[in-house]
N, C-alpha and C positions, 0 to 999 in steps of 0.2 A: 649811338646818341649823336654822333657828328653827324651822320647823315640822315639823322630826325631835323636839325637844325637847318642844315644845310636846303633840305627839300621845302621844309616852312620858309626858309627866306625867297625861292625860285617865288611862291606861291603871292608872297605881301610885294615885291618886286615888280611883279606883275602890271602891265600898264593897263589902266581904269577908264578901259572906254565905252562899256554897254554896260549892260544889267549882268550879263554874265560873270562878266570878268571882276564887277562888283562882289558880286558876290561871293565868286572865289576869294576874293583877297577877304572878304568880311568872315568867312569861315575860317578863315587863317590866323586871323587875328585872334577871334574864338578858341583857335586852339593853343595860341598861345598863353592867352590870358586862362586857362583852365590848366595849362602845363606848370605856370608860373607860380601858383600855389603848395607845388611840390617839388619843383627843379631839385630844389637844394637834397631834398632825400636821394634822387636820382643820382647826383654827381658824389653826394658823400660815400656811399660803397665803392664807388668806381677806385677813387681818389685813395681810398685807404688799400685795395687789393693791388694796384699799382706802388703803394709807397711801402706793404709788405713783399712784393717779389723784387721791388727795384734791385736791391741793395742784393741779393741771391744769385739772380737771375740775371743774363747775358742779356739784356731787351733792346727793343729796334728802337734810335735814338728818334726815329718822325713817329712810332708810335707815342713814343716818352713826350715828346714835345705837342703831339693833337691831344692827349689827355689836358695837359697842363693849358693848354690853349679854349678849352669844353667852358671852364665859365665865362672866359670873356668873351666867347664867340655869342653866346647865349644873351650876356649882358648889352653885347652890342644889337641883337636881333631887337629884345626889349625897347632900347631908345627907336631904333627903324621903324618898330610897329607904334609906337606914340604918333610917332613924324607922320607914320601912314596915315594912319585913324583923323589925326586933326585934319588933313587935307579932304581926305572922306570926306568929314565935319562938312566944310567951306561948301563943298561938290554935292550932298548929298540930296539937297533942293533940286538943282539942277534932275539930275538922275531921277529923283520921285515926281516930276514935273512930265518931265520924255516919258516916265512911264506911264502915267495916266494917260496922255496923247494916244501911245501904243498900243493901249490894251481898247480905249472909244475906237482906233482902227482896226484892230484885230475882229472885234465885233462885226462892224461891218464887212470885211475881209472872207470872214465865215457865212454869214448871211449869201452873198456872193456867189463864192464858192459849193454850199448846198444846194443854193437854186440850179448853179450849170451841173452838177451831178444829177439832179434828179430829172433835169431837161436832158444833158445828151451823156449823162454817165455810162459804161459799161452793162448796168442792168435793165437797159431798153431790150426789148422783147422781136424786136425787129433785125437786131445787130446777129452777125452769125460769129460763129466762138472765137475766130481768128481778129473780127472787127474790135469784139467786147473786149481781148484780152489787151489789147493795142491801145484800147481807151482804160482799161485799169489800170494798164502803168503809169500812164500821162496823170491820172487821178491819185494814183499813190504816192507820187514824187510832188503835188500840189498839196496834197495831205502832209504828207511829211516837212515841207516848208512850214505851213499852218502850225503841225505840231509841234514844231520845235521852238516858233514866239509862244505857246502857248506854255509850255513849260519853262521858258526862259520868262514870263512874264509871273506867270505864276511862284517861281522864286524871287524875284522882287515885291511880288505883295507880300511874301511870309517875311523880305528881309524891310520890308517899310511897316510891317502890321498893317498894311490896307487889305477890306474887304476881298474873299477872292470871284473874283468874275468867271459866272458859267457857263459854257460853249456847250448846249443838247445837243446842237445839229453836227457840233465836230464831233463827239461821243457816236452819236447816231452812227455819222456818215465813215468812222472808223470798223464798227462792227457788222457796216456792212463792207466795208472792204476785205475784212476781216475773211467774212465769211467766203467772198468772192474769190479770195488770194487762196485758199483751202481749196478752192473748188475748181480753178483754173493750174495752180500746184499739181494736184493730183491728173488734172486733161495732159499737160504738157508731159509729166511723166510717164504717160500711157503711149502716148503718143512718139516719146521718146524709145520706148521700152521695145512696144513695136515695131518702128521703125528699122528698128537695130536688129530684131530678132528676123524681119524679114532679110534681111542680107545673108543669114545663115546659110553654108552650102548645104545641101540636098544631103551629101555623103556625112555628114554629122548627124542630122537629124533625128536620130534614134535617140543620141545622146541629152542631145539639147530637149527635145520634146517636154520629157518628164517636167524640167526645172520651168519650163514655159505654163505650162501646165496650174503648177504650182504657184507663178508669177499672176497669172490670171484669178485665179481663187484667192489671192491675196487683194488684188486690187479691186475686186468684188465687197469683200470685205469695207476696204477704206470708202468705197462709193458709197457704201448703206450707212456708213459716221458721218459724211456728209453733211450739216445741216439741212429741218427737212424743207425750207422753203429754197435749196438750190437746185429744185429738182424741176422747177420749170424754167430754168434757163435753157437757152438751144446747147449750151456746151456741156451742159449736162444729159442731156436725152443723146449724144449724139457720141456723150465718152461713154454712158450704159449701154446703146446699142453697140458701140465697138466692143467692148467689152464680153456680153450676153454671144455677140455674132462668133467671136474668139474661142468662147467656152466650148461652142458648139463644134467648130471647126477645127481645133486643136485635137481633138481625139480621131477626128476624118482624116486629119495628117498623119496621126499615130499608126492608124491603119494602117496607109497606103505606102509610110518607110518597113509595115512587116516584109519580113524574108519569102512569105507566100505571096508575094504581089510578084506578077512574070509580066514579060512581055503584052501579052494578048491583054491581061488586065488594066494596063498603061494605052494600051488601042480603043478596049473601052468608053475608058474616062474619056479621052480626047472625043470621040465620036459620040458622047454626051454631053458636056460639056460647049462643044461646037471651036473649041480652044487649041492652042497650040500648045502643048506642054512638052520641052523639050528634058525630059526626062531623063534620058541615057547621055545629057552633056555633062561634061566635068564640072560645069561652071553654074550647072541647075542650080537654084536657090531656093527658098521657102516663098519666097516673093511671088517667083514666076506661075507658084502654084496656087497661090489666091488668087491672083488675077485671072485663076481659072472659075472663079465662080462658083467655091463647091458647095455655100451654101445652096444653089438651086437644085444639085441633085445631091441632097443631102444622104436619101434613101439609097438609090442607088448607087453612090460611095460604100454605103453599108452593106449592102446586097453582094455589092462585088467583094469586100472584102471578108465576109459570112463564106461566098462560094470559093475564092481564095485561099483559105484554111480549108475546107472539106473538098480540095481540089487538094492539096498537098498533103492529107491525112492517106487520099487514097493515092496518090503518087509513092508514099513511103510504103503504103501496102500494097502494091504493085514490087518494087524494087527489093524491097529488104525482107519481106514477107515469100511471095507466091515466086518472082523471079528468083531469089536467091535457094530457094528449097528447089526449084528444078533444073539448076544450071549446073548442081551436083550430084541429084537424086540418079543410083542407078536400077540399072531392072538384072536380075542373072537369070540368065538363060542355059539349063542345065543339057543334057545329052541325056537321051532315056533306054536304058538298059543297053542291048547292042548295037543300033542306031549312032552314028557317027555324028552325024549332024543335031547341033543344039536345039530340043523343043520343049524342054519343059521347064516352066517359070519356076525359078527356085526361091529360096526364103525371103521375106520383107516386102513381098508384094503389097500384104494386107497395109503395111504402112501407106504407101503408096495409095494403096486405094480410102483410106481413111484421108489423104490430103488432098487427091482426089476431089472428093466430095466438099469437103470446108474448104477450098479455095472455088471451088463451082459453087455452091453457097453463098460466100463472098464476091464475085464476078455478078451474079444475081441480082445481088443488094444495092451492089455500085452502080449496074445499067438503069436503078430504079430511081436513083440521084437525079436533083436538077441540075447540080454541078458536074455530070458526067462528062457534057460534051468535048473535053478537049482527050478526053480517053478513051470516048467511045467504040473508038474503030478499034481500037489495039484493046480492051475489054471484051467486045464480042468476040474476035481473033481469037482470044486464048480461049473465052468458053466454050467455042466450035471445037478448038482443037482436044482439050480436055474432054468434052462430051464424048468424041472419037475417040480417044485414049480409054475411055470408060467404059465404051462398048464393048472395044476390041478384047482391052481386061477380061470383061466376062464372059465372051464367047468362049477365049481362050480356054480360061478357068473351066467352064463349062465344058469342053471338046477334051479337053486335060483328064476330068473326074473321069471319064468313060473308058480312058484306055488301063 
């Protein structure tokens, strides 16, 4: 309660020099004059739980002393706010005088102020996004002076009961700032977003991608809430095509961090692109590889990275497949009846010639690929050499059955 009293007196204290600070103090008084019809119930509990624990209880002697001090601080606020109120009295002419003044200028003020907005405001069609946004501040911080007589005025008419005075064109010309502040909010956050995401090194990328990804289908979203009359501004056409161009490109980056992109594919790009992409540097970033252009060869981004995968599907069935089955496969070569010398193929041939077969099979299939060519030589190799392995098998077997 002390410090209910204490804060109403900062408030009636207060020096009375605009409409503002009128009114603070007139609300103050208000509350006084509505507290004053019940103080006494207020301080009567206080005053009895106090004179039940005094006499018991060890109590702080400045608490003992601010309780006992609660009505006359109150009763002296009471005479301050009379004192207040009558001076008011004297003054309040004056003050409803200035205000009318203010509010016939304010009018004109806004008149004013409407017309240069709609002559060189932010939403000329001509301005480009960085001009418009440069001119909506400079409109917002004139707005917001505007707005703030307007509300400061407008509590002087409720506290004089005069008529209140109404501004369409400041109403207007807020909702479309409104709408403009939403729609440049949103440019500068893209533009933010991106900006950042381009710094990204090269060796994260895998990482980061996804959540960019996801950042992009979000801001997609916020562009279509929009209001629909922001869409022909140039900051608008110009954050959807960033945006639309991103959607496209973020997955061509996806690609190109997979583990089946090699060297020769990284040759490529640069020799379509016509671009310098220094790829294998520590220091490569997301950046250096838009500045490659890839929406122009968007396709063939995709082509390379389609042949990519089916260049490394068969690279793994080359090595862990067909090489690794014959880098241990053995053949036995037996010794036939009294004959010293080994000639006859002994058990598990037939295995042999069943892998034989499905790896020549396979070797077939792959020379029939588009993406053959970085295996071709070493694909034809082993099917020459297996073919030969294949023959000689059956002669054998054959020259074999006879003896």
């Amino acid at each position: 309660m002390a410090d209910d009293i204490k804060q109403i007196r900062l408030k009636i204290d207060k020096e009375v020099k605009d409409i503002d600070s009128l009114g603070s103090v007139m609300l103050a008084l208000e509350e006084i004059r509505k507290k004053q019809s019940n103080i006494n119930f207020q301080f009567k509990p206080v005053s009895d739980m106090y004179a039940l624990i005094e006499n018991s209880l060890d109590m702080d002697r400045d608490e003992l002393d601010q309780r006992k001090d609660l009505q006359k601080e109150w009763d002296e606020l009471v005479v301050k706010a009379f004192t207040v109120r009558d001076n008011l009295h004297d003054n309040q002419a004056d003050f409803k005088k200035q205000l009318v003044e203010n509010i016939s200028l304010l009018v004109v003020e806004v008149e004013v102020f409407r017309d240069e907005f709609e002559k060189n405001g932010p939403m000329q069609d001509k301005l480009t996004p960085g001009e418009a946004l440069n001119r909506l501040k400079d409109f917002k911080e004139q707005f917001s002076v505007h707005n703030r007589k307007y509300k400061s005025y407008n509590s002087g008419e409720k506290l004089f009961a005069l008529p209140h005075q109404q501004y369409p064109k400041l109403k207007k010309t807020q909702n479309e700032l409104d709408k403009l502040d939403k729609l440049y909010t949103l440019y500068l956050k893209v533009t933010e977003t991106i900006n950042r995401w381009q710094e990204t090194p090269w060796m994260e990328i895998t990482e980061e991608v996804i959540g960019m990804k996801d950042g992009i289908e979000q801001f997609l979203k916020d562009c279509m809430r929009l209001p629909s009359d922001s869409k022909h501004y140039p900051a608008y056409k110009e954050l959807k095509q960033r945006l639309d161009d991103m959607e496209i490109v973020l997955p061509l980056v996806e690609m190109l961090a997979d583990k089946s992109i090699k060297e020769r594919h990284w040759e490529q790009l640069i020799e379509l692109t016509g671009k310098e992409i220094p790829h294998d540097s520590e220091t490569f970033t997301l950046k250096e590889l838009l500045d490659a252009d890839l929406l122009s060869v968007q396709e063939d981004v995709e082509d390379i990275s389609d042949s990519a995968l089916k260049q490394q599907k068969i690279e793994k069935q080359l090595r862990e497949d067909i090489d690794a089955y014959w880098e241990v496969a053995e053949l036995v070569i037996n010794a036939h009846q009294s004959y010293e010398h080994p000639c006859v193929i002994g058990g598990g041939v037939s295995e042999h010639q069943e892998k034989l077969e499905d790896h020549m099979m396979n070797l077939v299939q792959m020379l029939a690929t588009r993406c053959i060519t970085p295996f071709r030589t070493e694909v034809q190799s082993k099917l020459d050499t297996f073919t030969q392995v294949q023959e000689t098998l059956e002669k054998w077997l054959k020259v074999q059955a006879q003896w």
